[in-house]
Each structure stands twice: as structure tokens, then as C-alpha cells.
N, C-alpha and C positions, 0 to 999 in steps of 0.2 A: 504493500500500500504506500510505502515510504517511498517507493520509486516513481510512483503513478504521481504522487503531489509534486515529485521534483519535474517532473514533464510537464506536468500543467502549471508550473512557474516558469520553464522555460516557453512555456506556449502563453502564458502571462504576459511575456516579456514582447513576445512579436505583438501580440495582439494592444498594446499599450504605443511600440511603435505607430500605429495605424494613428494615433490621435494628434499628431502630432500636424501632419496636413489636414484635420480638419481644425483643430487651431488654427493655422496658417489660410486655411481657405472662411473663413469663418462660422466654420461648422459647431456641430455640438457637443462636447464630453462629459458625459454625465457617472459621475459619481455613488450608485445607492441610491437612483430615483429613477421613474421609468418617465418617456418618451411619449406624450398623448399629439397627433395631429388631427384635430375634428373633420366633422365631414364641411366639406368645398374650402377647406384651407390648405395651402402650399407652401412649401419649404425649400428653401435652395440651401444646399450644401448637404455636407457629410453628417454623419450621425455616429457616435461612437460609446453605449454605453456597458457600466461594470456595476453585474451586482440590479440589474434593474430590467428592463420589458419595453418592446416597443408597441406601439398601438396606430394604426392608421386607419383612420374611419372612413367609410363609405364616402367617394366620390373625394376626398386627400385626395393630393401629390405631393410625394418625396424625390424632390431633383435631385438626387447622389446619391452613395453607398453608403449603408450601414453597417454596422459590427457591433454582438453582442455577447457580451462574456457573464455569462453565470444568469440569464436570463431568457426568455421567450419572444418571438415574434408574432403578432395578429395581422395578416395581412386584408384591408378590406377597402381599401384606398389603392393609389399607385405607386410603385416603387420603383424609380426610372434609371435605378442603379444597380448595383449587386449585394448581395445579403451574405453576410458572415456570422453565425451563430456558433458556438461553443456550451454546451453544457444543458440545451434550453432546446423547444421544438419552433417550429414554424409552420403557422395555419395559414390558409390562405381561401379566405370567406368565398362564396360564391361572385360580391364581388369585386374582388381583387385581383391585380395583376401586379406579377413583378418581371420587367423588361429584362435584366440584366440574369447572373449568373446564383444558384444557392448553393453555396460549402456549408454543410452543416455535419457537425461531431457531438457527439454526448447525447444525439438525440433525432428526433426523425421531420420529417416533413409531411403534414395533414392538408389536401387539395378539397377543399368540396365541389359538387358539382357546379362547373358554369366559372372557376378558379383559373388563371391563367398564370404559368409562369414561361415567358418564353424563353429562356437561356435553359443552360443546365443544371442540372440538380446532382450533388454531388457527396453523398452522404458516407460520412469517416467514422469509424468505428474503433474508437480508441487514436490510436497511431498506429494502426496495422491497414489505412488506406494504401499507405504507400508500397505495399506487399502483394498489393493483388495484378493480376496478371492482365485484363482487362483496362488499368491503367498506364501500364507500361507503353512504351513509343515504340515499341516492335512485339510483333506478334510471337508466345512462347511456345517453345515445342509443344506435342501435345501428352508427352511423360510425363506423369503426375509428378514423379518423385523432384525430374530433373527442373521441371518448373516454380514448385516450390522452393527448389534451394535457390534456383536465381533471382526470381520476384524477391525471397526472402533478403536476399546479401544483396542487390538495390536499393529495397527497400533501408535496411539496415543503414550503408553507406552515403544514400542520401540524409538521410536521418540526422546522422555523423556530421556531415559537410555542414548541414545547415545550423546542427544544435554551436559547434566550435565556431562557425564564424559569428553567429548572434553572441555568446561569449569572449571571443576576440576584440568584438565591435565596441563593447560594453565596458572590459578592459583598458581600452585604447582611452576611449571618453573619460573612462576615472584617470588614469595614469596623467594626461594631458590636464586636465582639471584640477588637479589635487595630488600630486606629485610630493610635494613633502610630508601631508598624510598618511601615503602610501608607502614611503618609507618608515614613517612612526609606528602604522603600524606593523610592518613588516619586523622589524624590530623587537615590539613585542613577542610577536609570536613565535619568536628564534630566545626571548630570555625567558619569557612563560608558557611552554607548550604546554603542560598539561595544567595549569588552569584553563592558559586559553581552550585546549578540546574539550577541557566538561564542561566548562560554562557554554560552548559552543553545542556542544552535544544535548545539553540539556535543554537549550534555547531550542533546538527542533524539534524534540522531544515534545516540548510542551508546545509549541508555536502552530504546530499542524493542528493538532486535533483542539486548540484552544479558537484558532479560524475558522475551524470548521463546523463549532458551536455557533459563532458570533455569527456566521454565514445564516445559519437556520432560525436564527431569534431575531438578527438585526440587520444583518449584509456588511456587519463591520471589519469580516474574518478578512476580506480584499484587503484592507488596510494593515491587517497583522501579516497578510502574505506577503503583500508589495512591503512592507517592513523588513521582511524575512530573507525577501528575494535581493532587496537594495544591501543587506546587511553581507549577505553573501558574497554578490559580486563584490565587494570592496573587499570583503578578505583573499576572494581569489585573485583578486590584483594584486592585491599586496604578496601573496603565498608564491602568486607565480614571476613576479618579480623578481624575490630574490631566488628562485630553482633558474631562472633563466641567468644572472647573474654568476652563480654559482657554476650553470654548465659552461660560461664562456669561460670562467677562471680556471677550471680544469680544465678544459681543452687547447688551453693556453692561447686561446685565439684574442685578437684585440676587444676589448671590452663595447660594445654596441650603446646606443643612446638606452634610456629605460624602457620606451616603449618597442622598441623591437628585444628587449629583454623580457618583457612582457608578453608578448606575442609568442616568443622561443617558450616561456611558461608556460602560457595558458594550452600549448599544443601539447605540450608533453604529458601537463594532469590530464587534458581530457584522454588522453591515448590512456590512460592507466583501467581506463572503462571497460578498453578490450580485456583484459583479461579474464579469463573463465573464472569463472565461482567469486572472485578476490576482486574486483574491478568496481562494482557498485561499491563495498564496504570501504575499498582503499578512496576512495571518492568522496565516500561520508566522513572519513579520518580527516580529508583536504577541505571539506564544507565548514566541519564543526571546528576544525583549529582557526581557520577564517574567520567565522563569525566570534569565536571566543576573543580572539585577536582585537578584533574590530570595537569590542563592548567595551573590553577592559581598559582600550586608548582610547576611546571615545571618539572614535570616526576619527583617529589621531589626532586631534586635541592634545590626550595628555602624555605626554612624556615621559613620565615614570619609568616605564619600563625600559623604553629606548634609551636614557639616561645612565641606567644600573649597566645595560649592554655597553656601555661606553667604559666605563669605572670597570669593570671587569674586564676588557679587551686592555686598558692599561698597565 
């Protein structure tokens, strides 16, 4: 279960990218409240909501794309864009149309009669879409065996590419940003690892299914995950910082700027993945000293620890 929540915070993370052009286009990002368009009212732009429901009444129009994370769509208006739904269904009244394309995961899509959607419909089943044979850009033998294993190892490797560079991407941003942070708390968690992994470890421990309450009574659990998830990344930057640091100094090669030391990091934790049986756990050992890292400098604020590192290396 502990694998399944870390995927849907890396699928957090794309799906939060999305809000960012409708910011920029003056769309809407809604927080833990849903989305009503009455009937014969129109809307231009994008729609982007967490934790909340869209609603489109008879005879609405929605000029642009939505995205829905942790919530449901009524379709019974126009939707003249494309529809992204996560976790939540999508109906589509007798009279509604949606022009554009539905990706929808965690859950299915209801057409009543006289309902149109004209693009396609593309319904993910977990993250085992990208495994099916049917999706692929070339047609698979027709040996069961040998077609599973490929659809499988595509699937998988696309997975891979995409999960490491949204990780990379996300590294690059902090390192550039917060750069002597990143070394604070790097710091730490080279003078404190094991406080930092059980304060870490214990922060997931509780931080998941503490969400996943908040989720069901209030919709506050997004804001413990996207907590969860920001705390994370900034340990992993910091963790992989100094692993890439460390590989250039033993291989005696000239020392690289931070963020391409970071980059050499963050590739090499996430390869730790592949490994059979050992790869998810060794993963979690790299999460929780991260986050533990992160708490105990206080998003590197405090210096304490980097400090003693100093005093001790004297």
C-alpha cells in the first residue's frame, strides 16, 4: 500500500504541474472546493481542481481542459477541451458533450443515452495502462507469454523515464533555488542519520494514513501529502547531492557544478529501484533519511547540525 501512495504523489506531482498554465492563462485552481458552471453560463480557460468535483449544467460551456485529482466529473453542459480525472468517475448526462479527449484512472466513465463525447476515452487502471498491448505503437506478436513480457518491460521503462525525469526536474528547481539549504541540509543528514531516518521514517508512517483520514472527513489529507511530497523532494536533493559529489571525488574526475551533481544523484537513487526484493525498501531508507534531514534543519534554516559537521571534520 506504501508503494501505491508513493505513485500517487509522484502522479500528484505531474498533475499539480498542469496548474501552473492555467495560472498563467487565467484559468482556475481550486483547492478542496468543487467547480459549479450553471446552465447558459460560459467559461474560458482551464480548470484545474484537488480534492473537489466538477459540475457543468445543462446548456454551460467550458472553453478549455480540465483536471481532477481526488474528485468526480458531471458532465451536462459543454466541455470544448479535454478531461483528466484521477481517482473520481465521469458522467456525462444525456445532455452533455465533451469535444476533446477523457484519460481517466481510479475510476470509470458513465454515458447516458443521447451523451456525447467525441475524442477518446481512455480509461487506466492503476498504472498498468501503460502495459497493455493495445496501447503500444506497434502491433504485439500474438504469444501470450512473449507479449506480456514486452508490453510488461515498456511499460515498466517508460514508467522509469518518466517517474526520474519528473524527479530530476524537481531537483534541478530546488538545487537552483535554495542551494545553501540544500547543503544545510545535506549536512545534517551525513552528522544525524539515524535520527534523521526515524524521524523520517516515522513522518511516513504517520503522514499517509493521517491524509488519508483528513481526505475522508475534510479533503485536508492533499495538504499533508503535498507536505509530505515537498518535504521529500528537498531531502532527495539534498541526499542526492552529496552521492553525486561523493561519486565524482572517487572517481577522481573534476568536480561538476551542484546541479549536474545532483542530476548524477538523483539517477543513481532512483536506479536503486531496480533491484529485486531490496529496491522499494532501499528507497524508503533514501525517503525517510531525507525527510528526517529536512525537519530536523528546518528546510535548512538551522544549522546545528551542519555546524557540529564542521567542528568534527577539524
Amino acid at each position: 500500500m506504501v508503494k501505491r501512495i508513493f505513485l500517487g504523489l509522484i502522479l500528484a506531482l505531474f498533475l499539480w504541474s498542469f496548474a501552473f498554465p492555467a495560472f498563467a492563462e487565467g484559468g482556475k485552481v481550486l483547492l478542496g472546493e468543487s467547480f459549479t458552471l450553471k446552465s447558459g453560463g460560459t467559461y474560458r480557460g482551464d480548470v484545474v481542481i484537488f480534492g473537489g468535483n466538477l459540475f457543468l449544467e445543462k446548456d454551460s460551456v467550458l472553453e478549455g481542459d480540465a483536471a481532477i485529482f481526488g474528485g468526480w466529473a458531471e458532465i451536462a453542459g459543454t466541455l470544448e477541451g479535454e478531461l483528466a480525472v484521477f481517482g473520481g468517475n465521469v458522467r456525462v448526462k444525456r445532455t452533455g458533450r465533451i469535444k476533446g479527449d477523457v484519460a481517466i484512472m481510479g475510476g470509470r466513465v458513465e454515458k447516458e443515452e443521447g451523451g456525447v463525447i467525441e475524442g477518446e476515452v481512455v480509461e487506466m487502471v492503476g498504472l498498468r495502462w501503460l502495459e497493455r498491448p493495445s496501447l503500444l505503437p506497434f502491433p504485439i506478436p500474438s504469444y501470450p507469454s512473449l507479449g506480456n513480457w514486452v508490453s510488461w518491460l515498456l511499460g515498466s521503462g517508460i514508467r522509469f523515464v518518466i517517474t526520474l525525469l519528473a524527479l530530476i526536474a524537481a531537483s534541478v528547481l530546488i538545487i537552483s533555488l535554495w542551494p545553501e539549504q540544500v547543503k544545510v541540509v545535506a549536512e545534517t543528514l551525513l552528522t544525524a542519520p539515524l535520527e534523521s531516518g526515524g524521524i523520517g521514517l516515522a513522518t511516513i508512517v504517520l503522514g499517509i494514513p493521517v491524509g488519508l483520514v483528513l481526505i475522508v472527513f475534510a479533503c485536508l489529507g492533499f495538504f499533508v501529502w503535498l507536505a509530505l511530497l515537498i518535504t521529500g523532494l528537498f531531502g532527495l536533493t539534498a541526499l542526492a547531492y552529496k552521492v553525486g559529489e561523493r561519486v565524482m571525488v572517487a572517481s577522481g574526475a573534476q568536480r561538476l557544478s551542484p546541479i549536474f551533481q545532483t542530476i548524477l544523484g538523483v539517477t543513481l537513487i532512483h536506479l536503486l529501484g531496480l533491484i529485486p526484493c531490496l529496491g522499494f525498501l532501499l528507497q524508503l531508507v533514501v525517503y525517510s533519511l531525507g525527510i528526517g534531514a529536512v525537519i530536523l534543519s528546518r528546510f535548512g534554516t538551522y544549522r546545528g547540525y551542519s555546524e557540529k559537521a564542521i567542528v568534527t571534520q577539524q
